[in-house]
C-alpha positions as a LaTeX table, in Angstrom:
\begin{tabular}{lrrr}
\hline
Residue & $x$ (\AA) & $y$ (\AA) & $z$ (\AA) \\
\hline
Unk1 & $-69.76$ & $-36.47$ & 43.67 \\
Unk2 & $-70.63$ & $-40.01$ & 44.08 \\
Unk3 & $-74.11$ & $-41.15$ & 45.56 \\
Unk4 & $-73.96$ & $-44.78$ & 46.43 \\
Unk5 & $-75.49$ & $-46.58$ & 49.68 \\
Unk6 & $-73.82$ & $-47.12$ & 52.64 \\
Unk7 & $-73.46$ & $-51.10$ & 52.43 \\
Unk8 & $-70.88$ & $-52.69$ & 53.92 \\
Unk9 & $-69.89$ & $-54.38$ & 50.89 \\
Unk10 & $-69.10$ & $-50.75$ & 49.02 \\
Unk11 & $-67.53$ & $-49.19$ & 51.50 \\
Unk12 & $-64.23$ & $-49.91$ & 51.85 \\
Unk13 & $-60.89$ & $-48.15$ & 52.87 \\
Unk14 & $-59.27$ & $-48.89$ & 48.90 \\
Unk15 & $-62.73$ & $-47.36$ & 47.44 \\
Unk16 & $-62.69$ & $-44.33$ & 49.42 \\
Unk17 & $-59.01$ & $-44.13$ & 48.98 \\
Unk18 & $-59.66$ & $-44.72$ & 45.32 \\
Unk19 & $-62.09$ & $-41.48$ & 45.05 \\
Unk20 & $-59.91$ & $-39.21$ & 47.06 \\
Unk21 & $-57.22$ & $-39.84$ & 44.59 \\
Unk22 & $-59.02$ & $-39.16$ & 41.64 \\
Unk23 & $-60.89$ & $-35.91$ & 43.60 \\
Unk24 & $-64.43$ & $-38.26$ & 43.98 \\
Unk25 & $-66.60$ & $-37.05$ & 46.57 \\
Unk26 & $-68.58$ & $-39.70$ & 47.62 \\
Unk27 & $-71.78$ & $-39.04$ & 49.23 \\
Unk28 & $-72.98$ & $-42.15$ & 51.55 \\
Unk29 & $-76.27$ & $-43.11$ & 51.84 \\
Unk30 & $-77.61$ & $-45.01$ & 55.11 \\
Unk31 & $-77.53$ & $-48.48$ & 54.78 \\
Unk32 & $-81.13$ & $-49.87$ & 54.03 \\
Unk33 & $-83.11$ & $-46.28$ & 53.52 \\
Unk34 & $-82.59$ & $-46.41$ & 49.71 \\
Unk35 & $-85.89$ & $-46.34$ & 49.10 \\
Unk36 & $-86.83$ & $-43.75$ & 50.92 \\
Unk37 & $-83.52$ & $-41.37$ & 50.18 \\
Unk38 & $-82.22$ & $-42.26$ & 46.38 \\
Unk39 & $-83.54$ & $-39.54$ & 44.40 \\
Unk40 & $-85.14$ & $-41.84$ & 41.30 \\
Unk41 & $-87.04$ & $-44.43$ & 43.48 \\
Unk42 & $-88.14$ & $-41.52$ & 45.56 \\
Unk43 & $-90.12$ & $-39.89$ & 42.67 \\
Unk44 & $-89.87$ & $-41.37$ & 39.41 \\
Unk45 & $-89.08$ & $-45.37$ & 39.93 \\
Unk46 & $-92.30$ & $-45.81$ & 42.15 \\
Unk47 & $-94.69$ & $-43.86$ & 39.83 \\
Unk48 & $-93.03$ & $-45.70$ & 36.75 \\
Unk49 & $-93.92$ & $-48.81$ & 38.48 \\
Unk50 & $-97.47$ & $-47.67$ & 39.14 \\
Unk51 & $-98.48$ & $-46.40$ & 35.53 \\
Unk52 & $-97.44$ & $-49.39$ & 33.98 \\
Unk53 & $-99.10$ & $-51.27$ & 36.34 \\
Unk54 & $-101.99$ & $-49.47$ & 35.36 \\
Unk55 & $-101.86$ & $-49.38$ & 31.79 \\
Unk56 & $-101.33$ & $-53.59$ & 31.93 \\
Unk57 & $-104.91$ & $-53.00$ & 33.93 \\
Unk58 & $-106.16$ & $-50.89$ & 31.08 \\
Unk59 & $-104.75$ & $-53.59$ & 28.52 \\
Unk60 & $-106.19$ & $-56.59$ & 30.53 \\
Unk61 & $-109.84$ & $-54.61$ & 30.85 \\
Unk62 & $-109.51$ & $-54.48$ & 26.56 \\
Unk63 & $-108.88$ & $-58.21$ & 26.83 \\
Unk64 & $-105.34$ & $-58.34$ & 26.37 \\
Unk65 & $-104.24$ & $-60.13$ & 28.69 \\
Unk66 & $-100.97$ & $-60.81$ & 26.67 \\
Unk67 & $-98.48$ & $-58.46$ & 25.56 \\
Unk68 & $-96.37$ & $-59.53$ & 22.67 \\
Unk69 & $-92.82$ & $-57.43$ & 22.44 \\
Unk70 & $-93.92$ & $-54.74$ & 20.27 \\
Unk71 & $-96.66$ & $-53.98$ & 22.46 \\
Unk72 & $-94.99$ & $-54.21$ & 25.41 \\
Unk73 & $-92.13$ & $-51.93$ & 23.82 \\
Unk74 & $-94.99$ & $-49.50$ & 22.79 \\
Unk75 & $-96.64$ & $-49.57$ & 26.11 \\
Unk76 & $-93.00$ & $-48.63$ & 28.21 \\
Unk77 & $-92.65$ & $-46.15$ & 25.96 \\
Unk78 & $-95.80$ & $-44.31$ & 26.89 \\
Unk79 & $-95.09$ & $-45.09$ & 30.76 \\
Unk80 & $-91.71$ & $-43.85$ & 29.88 \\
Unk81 & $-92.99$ & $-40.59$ & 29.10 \\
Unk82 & $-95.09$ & $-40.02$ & 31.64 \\
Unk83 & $-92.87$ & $-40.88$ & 34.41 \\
Unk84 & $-88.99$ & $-39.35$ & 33.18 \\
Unk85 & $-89.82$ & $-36.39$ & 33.15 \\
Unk86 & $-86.70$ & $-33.84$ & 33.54 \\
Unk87 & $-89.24$ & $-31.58$ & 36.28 \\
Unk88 & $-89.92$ & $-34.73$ & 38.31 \\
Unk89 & $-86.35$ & $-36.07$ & 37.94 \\
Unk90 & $-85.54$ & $-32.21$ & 39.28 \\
Unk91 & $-87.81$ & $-32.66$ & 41.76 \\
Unk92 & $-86.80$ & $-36.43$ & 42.99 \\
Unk93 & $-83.41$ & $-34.87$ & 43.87 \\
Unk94 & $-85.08$ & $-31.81$ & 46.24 \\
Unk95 & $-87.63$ & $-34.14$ & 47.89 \\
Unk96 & $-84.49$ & $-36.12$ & 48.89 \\
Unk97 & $-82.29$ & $-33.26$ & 49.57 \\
Unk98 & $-80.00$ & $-33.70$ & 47.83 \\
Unk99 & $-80.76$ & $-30.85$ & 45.37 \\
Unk100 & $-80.07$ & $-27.97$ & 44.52 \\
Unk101 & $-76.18$ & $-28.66$ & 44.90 \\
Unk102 & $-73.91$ & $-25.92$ & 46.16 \\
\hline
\end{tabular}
């Protein structure tokens, strides 16, 4: 299965021709509700976005209001972690409904 969105500019006869050769089942999205259907910015892409917009808070508060590369690398790490986690990934796929498969 495929999961794309249902712009224009991706769906075309050759592409859907294309998967049904090769046994693709692909799964169209509305156009335009992405961010309220795709699994990842349903539950994990948002809340990535908002813990590492509050750890550059936290940083700021310290009075570092400058990341160099290692600490920015350190500090996506730790936002990393709290945000990909395999439950909420899981669970980004049922809130859309698009889990569990049968």
């Amino acid at each position: 299965m495929l999961i794309f969105d249902g712009h224009s500019s991706r769906f075309t006869y050759d592409f859907i021709q294309f998967c049904w050769d090769r046994r693709i089942w692909p799964f169209l999205l509305p156009s335009h509700t992405t961010h309220i259907l795709q699994p990842l910015d349903v539950a994990v892409f948002g809340p990535f976005k908002q813990y590492y917009k509050k750890r550059v808070e936290i940083e700021t508060r310290l009075g570092n209001d400058h990341f160099n590369k290692v600490e920015f690398l350190h500090a996506i790490r730790e936002v990393r972690k709290q945000a990909y986690k395999p439950g909420t990934i899981r669970s980004a796929f049922k809130q859309a409904g698009l889990w569990p498969y049968n």
